[in-house]
Each structure stands twice: as C-alpha cells, then as structure tokens.
C-alpha positions in Angstrom: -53.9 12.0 -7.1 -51.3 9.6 -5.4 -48.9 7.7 -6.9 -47.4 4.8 -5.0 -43.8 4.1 -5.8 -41.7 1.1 -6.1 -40.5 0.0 -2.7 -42.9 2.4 -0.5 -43.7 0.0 1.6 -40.0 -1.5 2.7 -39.5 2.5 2.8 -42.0 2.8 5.8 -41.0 -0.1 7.6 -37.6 1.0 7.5 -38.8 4.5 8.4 -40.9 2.7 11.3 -37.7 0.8 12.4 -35.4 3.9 12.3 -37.8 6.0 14.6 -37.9 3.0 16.8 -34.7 3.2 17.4 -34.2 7.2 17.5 -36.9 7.1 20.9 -34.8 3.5 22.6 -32.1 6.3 22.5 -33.8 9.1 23.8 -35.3 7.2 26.0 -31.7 5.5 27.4 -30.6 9.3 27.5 -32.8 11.0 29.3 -34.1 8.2 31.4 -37.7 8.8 30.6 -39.9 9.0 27.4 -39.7 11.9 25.4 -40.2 12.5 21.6 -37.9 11.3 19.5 -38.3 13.7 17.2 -39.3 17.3 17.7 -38.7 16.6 21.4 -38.5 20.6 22.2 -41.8 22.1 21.5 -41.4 26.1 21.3 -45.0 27.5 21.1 -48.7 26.6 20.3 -50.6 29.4 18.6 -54.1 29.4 17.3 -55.1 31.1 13.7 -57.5 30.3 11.1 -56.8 28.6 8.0 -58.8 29.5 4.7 -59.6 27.9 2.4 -59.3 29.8 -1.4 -62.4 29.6 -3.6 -61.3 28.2 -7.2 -58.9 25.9 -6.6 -57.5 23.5 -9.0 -59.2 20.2 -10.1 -56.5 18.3 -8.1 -56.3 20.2 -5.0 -60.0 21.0 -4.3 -60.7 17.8 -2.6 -61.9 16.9 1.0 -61.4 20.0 2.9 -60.5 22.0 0.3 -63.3 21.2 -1.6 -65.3 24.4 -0.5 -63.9 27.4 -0.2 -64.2 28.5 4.1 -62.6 29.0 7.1 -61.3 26.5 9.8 -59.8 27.2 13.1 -56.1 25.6 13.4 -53.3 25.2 15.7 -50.0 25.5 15.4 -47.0 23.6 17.1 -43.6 25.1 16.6 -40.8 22.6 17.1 -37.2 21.7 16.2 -36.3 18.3 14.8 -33.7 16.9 16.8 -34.5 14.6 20.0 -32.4 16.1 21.9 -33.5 18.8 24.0 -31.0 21.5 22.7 -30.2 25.0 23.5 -32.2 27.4 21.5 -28.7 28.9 20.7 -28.3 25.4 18.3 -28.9 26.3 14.7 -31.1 23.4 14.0 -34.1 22.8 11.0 -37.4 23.8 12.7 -41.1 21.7 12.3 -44.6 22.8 12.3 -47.2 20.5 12.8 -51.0 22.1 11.9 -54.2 21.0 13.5 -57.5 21.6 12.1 -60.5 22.1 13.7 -64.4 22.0 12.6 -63.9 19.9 9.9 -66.4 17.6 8.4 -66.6 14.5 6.0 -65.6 10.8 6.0 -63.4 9.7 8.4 -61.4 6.9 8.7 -62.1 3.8 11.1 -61.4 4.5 14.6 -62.0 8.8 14.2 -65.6 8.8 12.9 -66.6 11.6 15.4 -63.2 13.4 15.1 -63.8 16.6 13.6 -60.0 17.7 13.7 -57.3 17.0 10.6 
C-alpha cells in the first residue's frame, strides 16, 4: 500500500537533523532534557479502540485485519518545545498506544504486544 517518493530518504535525514537541533535548543534553554517536541504533556487517558468488521481491501491489514477490540492510551500534548502557558493558542498532538495486540513484530520488539 506504500508508496515511496522521490527524495524520502534526504527528507528523513533532514527531518532527523532538524529535530536534532530543535532538543540542543531546548536543552540550552531549560538547562536539562526535555522533549523537543510535544514537551508539555496535558493528560493520559485510557479507552478502547475497535476495530470495524468489513473494512476495505487496503485498510484491513495487521491489526485491522479482524474486526475486535484493543485497549489504548491516549497522550494529549501540544507541539511546541517550549513549555507554554495553556493560555497560548497552539496546534495540539495525540499520540495513541495500543495494547494486546498480536502478530509479527519487528527485530528488537518480538514480545511487545503494544502498537
């Protein structure tokens, strides 16, 4: 289903190089480590994430293979590194983990059961 552009790969090391220098900065600023991106975590919440039963062709794949249920958390975040005011109108993230799930895994996480 994935289609590698052109230039992907100067794109990540650029990416890679550009975060590099985003947590130097954070780092210099606040004198310690923090996340360069997403620094300010705002909550962690737990729900369940289903699965839908007749998915298409090109989405029913690993985990979404079968239809089910997983149990996920949730990290609300905003995207700056700086550690801002919640007052700051800023773009907010949401990172998901999932639990419970089976299947191949890559080297390094073959007991992981998380995505």
């Amino acid at each position: 289903m994935e289609t590698i552009p052109d230039g992907e790969a100067d794109a990540i090391k650029g990416l890679g190089e550009q975060v590099k220098v985003i947590q130097d900065k954070t780092t210099a600023d606040y004198g310690t480590a923090i996340r360069g991106i997403h620094a300010k975590g705002h909550a962690i919440v737990s729900g369940t994430l289903e699965v839908m039963a007749n998915l298409p062709p090109e989405l029913a794949q690993g985990m979404f293979a079968d239809a089910g249920s997983y149990e996920a958390l949730l990290r609300f975040s905003t995207l700056p590194g700086d550690i801002l005011d919640d007052s700051v109108s800023v773009p907010r993230g949401l990172g998901l983990k999932i639990l419970g799930v089976k299947g191949e895994r890559l080297p390094g996480s073959e007991n992981d059961e998380t995505q």
